[in-house]
N, C-alpha and C positions, 0 to 999 in steps of 0.2 A: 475666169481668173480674177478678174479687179472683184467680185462678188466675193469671191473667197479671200482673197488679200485683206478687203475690206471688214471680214468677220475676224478674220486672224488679227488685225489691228484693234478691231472693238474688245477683243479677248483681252489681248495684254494691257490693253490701257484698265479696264475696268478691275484687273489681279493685282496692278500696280498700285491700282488708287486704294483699293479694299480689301485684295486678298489676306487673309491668315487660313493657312491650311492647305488641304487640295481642296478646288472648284472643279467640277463635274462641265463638260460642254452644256452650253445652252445655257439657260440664264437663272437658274436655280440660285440656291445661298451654297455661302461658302460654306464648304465641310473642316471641323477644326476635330482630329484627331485624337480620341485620349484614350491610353490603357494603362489598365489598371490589375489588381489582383483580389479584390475583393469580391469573391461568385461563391464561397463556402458559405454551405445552408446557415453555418451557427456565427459566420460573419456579420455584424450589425450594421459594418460600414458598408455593407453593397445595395439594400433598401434606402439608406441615405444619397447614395451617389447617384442613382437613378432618378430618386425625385429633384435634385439636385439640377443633373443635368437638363430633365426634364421641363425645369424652372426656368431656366436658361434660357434654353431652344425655345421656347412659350416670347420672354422677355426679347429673343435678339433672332425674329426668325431671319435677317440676310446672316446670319450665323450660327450654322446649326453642330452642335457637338456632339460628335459621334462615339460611345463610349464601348469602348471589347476588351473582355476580361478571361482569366485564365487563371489556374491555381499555380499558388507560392512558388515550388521548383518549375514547374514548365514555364512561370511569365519569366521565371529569373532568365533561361535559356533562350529565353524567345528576345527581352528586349537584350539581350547581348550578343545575341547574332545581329538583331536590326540595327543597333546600335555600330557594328562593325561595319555594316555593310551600308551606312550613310542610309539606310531607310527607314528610321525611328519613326514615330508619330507625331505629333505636336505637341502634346503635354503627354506627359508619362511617369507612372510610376518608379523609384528607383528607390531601392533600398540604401541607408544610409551608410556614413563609412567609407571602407574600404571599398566597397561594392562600388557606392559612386565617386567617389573621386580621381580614379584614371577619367574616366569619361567627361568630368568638369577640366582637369587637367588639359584633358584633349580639345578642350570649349568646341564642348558639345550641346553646352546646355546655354539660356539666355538667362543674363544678370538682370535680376529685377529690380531690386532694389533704389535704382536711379531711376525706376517707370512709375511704381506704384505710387499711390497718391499721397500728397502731405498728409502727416498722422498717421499713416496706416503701420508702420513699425513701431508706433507710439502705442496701439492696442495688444500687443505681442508680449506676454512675460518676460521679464528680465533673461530668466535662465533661459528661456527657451530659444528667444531672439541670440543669444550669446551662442546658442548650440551652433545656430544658422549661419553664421555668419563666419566667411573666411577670410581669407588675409588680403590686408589692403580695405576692410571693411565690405568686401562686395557680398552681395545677398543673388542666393540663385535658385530657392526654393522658400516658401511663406509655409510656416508649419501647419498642421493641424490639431491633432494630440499626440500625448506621447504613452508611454506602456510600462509599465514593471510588471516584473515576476512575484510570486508569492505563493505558499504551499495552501492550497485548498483544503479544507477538511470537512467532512459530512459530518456532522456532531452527532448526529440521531444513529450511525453505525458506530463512533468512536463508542458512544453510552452504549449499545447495543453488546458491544463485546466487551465492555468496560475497559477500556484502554483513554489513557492520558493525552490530548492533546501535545505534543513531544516539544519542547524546548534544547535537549541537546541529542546527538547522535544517540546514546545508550537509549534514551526514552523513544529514538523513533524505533531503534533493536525494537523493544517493549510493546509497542502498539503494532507493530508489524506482528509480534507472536501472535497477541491479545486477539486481531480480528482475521487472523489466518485460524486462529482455535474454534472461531466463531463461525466460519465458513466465508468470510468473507476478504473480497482481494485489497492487501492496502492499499496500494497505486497504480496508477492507467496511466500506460505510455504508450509514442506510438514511435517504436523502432523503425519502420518502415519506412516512414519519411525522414526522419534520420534530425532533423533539426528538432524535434519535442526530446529525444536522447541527449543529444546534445545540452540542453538548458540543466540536464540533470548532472553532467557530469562539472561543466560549468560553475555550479553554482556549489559543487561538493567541491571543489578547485578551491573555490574565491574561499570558502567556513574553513578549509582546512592551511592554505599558503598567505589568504589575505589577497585584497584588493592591489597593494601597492606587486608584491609578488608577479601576483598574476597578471599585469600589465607590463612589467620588464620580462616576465616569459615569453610575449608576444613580438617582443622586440627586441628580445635576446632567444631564439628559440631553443637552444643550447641549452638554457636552465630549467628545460620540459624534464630532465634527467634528474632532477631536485627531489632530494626523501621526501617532498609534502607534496609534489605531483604524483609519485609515485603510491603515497598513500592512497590520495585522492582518488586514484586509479583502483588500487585494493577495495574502500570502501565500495564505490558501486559494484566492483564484482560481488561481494558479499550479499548487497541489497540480493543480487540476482539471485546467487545460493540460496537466501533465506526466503526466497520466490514474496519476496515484497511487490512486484512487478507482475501486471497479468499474464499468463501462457501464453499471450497470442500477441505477444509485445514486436515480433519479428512480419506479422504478417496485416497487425490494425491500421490504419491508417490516420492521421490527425484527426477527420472528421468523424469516422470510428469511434478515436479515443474521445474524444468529446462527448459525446451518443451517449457511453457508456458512464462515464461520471455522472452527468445529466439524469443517466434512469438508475441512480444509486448502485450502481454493480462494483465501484471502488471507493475507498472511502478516505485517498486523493489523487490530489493535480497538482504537479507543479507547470505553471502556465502565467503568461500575461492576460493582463485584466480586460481583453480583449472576449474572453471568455465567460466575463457576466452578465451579459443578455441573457446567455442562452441556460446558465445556470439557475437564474433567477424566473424565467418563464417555465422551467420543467418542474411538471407536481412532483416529481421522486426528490427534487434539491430544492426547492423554491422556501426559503426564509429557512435552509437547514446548512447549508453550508456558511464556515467563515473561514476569512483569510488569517494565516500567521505566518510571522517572516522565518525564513527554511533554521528549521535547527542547527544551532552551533556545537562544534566538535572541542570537546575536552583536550584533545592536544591540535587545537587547530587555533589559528593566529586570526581568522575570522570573526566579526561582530555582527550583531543579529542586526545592528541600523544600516551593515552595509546592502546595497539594494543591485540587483540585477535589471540592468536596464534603465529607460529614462532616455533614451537618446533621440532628440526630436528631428533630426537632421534627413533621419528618413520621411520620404514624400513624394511631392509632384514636381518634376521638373518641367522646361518649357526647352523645347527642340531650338537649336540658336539660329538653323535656317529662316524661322517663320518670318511670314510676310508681315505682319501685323504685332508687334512689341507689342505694342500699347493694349491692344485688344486683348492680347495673350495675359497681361499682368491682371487689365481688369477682371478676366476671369477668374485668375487664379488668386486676387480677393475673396471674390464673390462666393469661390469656393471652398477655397479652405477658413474662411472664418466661418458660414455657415455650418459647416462641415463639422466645427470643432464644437460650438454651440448645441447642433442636434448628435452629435455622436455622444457629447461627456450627458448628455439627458437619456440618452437611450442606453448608456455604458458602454458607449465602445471605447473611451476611452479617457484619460485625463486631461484636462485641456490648455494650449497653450496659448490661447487669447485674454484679454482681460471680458470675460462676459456682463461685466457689472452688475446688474440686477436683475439677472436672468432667473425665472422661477426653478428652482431646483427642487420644489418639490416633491418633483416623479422621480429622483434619485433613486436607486437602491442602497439597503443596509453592503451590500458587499462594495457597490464604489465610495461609500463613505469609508468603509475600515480601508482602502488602499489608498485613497485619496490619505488619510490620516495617516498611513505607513509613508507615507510619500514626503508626509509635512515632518516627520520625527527620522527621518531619514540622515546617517552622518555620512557615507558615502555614497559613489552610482560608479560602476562599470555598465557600460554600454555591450549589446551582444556579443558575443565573441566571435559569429561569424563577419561583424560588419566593423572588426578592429582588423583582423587577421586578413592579409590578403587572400584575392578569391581564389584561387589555387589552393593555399595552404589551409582558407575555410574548407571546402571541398574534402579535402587531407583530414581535416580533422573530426568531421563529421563519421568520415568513414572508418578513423580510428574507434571510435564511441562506440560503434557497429559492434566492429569485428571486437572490442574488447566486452561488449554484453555478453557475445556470441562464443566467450573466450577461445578463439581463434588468436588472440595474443595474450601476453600477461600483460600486468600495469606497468614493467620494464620496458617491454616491447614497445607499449602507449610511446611511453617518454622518449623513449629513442628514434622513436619514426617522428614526432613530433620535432625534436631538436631537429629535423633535417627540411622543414617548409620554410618558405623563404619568409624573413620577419615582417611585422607592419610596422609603415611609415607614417603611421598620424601618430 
């Protein structure tokens, strides 16, 4: 008994002096917990996070970090069950927005920004550091990059069926004829997972009601019953009639739809630039695809510099249990500036640190044109599932669905919409 007293005494003294995470019996390193959602083959950021991690554990072995990942909708459900159930992980993934802010709310998460070291918010973009930060000045997440939307086009199919590049709705009508005459499918989507639908209807929202619009819709939901939602609605069902959309839009799946743009089977994407890795290493797109910002609609209130996306807010958070602040921030330096550095060279994404004179060489022509859509940019809505509270995201995803699937009209759309509960950012 004093022999086991005595070990149970060694334990807690030496978790108090050093723990961050869970510590396994016996005298091993501490284990520091992190999930995450990047495990998709055409993912850039999951090769990164491994070596990463990898880095780490090498650098800090009484600290070894454990990383497990899962895809987009199952990590969303997974950390919001842990998240309820007080068993989160240590650092964790969490989508921006509405998504996380109940949970910061509930300080769930640890404020970093009084840990991390002199200077380190001094390296952080203006805009981006502005995203991060909430009120009272507190910081609870360090970014890493951020994303926009933009319609992809395979030029060597556009020439192929000779259709135009489209600049407003009639001209994408026109290149939708052009390479359906041709044999070939305009655009790859992936209905199934319901969020690559969504950016579609979104973003026919924003060209057709406007950025200012579609932001008091979200927070008036009431005014989802407005003649420019309801067109907005009309429009994609039409896409679908005119089978701009491939036949298997209900049963592909994101990584699917990717597959298939990648081996030229569409000739676009609308997608976050999360997707130029993998367009750039495929022989079928590799230096044939470019980015153009989504066509604007002749009676729509929309402008071609308004941008989808851009919201840096989504990332890594840090569990507010943890034993070790200090250890948790330094990592979460260590990581996401690395992070931003090798993902914006590999394309995964645009980046929200100052990298100063980092060789940008190895860029690609496609994160240059976004990068430059980015810098000519006169507004940004951020996602719409990470404005809309997650219920009423949820709601509206499933409205996208069932209105491809026309199972509703665009009336039906607007009216089931005016009834989710509104967002409060």
């Amino acid at each position: 008994m004093k022999k086991a007293g005595l070990w149970v005494m060694v334990c807690l003294a030496a978790l108090a002096a050093a723990g961050c995470g869970k510590k396994d019996a016996g005298d091993g390193p501490v284990k520091i917990t992190l999930w995450h959602q990047s495990v998709g083959e055409t993912d850039p950021s999951g090769p990164i996070l491994k070596k990463l991690v990898a880095q780490w554990n090498q650098e800090h072995p009484e600290y070894q970090v454990e990383e497990d990942g899962v895809t987009g909708e199952q990590y969303k459900t997974k950390i919001k069950t842990a998240l309820s159930a007080d068993d989160a992980p240590d650092i964790m993934y969490m989508y921006g927005g509405s998504f996380m802010m109940p949970y910061l709310k509930a300080g769930k998460f640890l404020e970093l920004g009084s840990l991390v070291p002199k200077g380190t918010l001094d390296r952080i973009l203006p805009g981006s550091l502005a995203q991060i930060t909430q009120s009272g000045g507190k910081i609870y997440t360090l970014p890493c990059y951020t994303h926009i939307a933009s319609l992809y086009c395979n030029k060597e199919l556009f020439d192929k069926a000779g259709a135009k590049l489209p600049e407003n709705y009639t001209e994408l009508l026109e290149a939708a004829r052009k390479l359906r005459a041709a044999g070939i499918t305009p655009a790859v989507i992936s209905v199934k997972d319901r969020w690559p639908a969504m950016y579609w209807y979104d973003i026919i929202a924003m060209r057709q009601a406007g950025i200012p619009a579609s932001l008091e819709a979200m927070k008036n939901p009431s005014l989802f019953t407005a003649a420019d939602f309801t067109e907005a609605g009309r429009k994609l069902v039409e896409l679908v009639d005119v089978e701009f959309f491939n036949s298997s839009m209900f049963s592909m799946s994101f990584d699917e739809m990717l597959g298939a743009f990648n081996n030229g089977q569409a000739a676009m994407l609308y997608q976050g630039n999360w997707v130029n890795s993998g367009i750039e290493n495929a022989p079928a797109t590799q230096g044939k695809v470019t980015v153009i910002p989504f066509p604007v609609f002749e009676d729509g209130k929309g402008l071609a510099s308004d941008i989808y996306g851009g919201d840096s807010s989504g990332g890594y958070y840090v569990n507010a249990q943890i034993k070790n602040p200090a250890l948790a921030a330094e990592f979460m330096v260590f990581f996401n500036e690395n992070m931003c550095r090798m993902g914006f060279l590999a394309g995964a994404g645009l980046p929200c640190w100052n990298l100063g004179n980092a060789d940008t060489s190895s860029i690609s022509g496609l994160d240059k044109e976004v990068a430059a859509s980015m810098d000519t940019a006169k507004a940004f809505i951020p996602w719409w599932d990470n404005i809309l509270p997650a219920d009423s995201s949820e709601t509206h995803k499933d409205l996208i669905a069932q209105l491809m699937a026309k199972e509703i009209t665009p009336r039906e759309f607007g009216q089931r919409m005016a009834q989710v509960a509104p967002s409060d950012l």
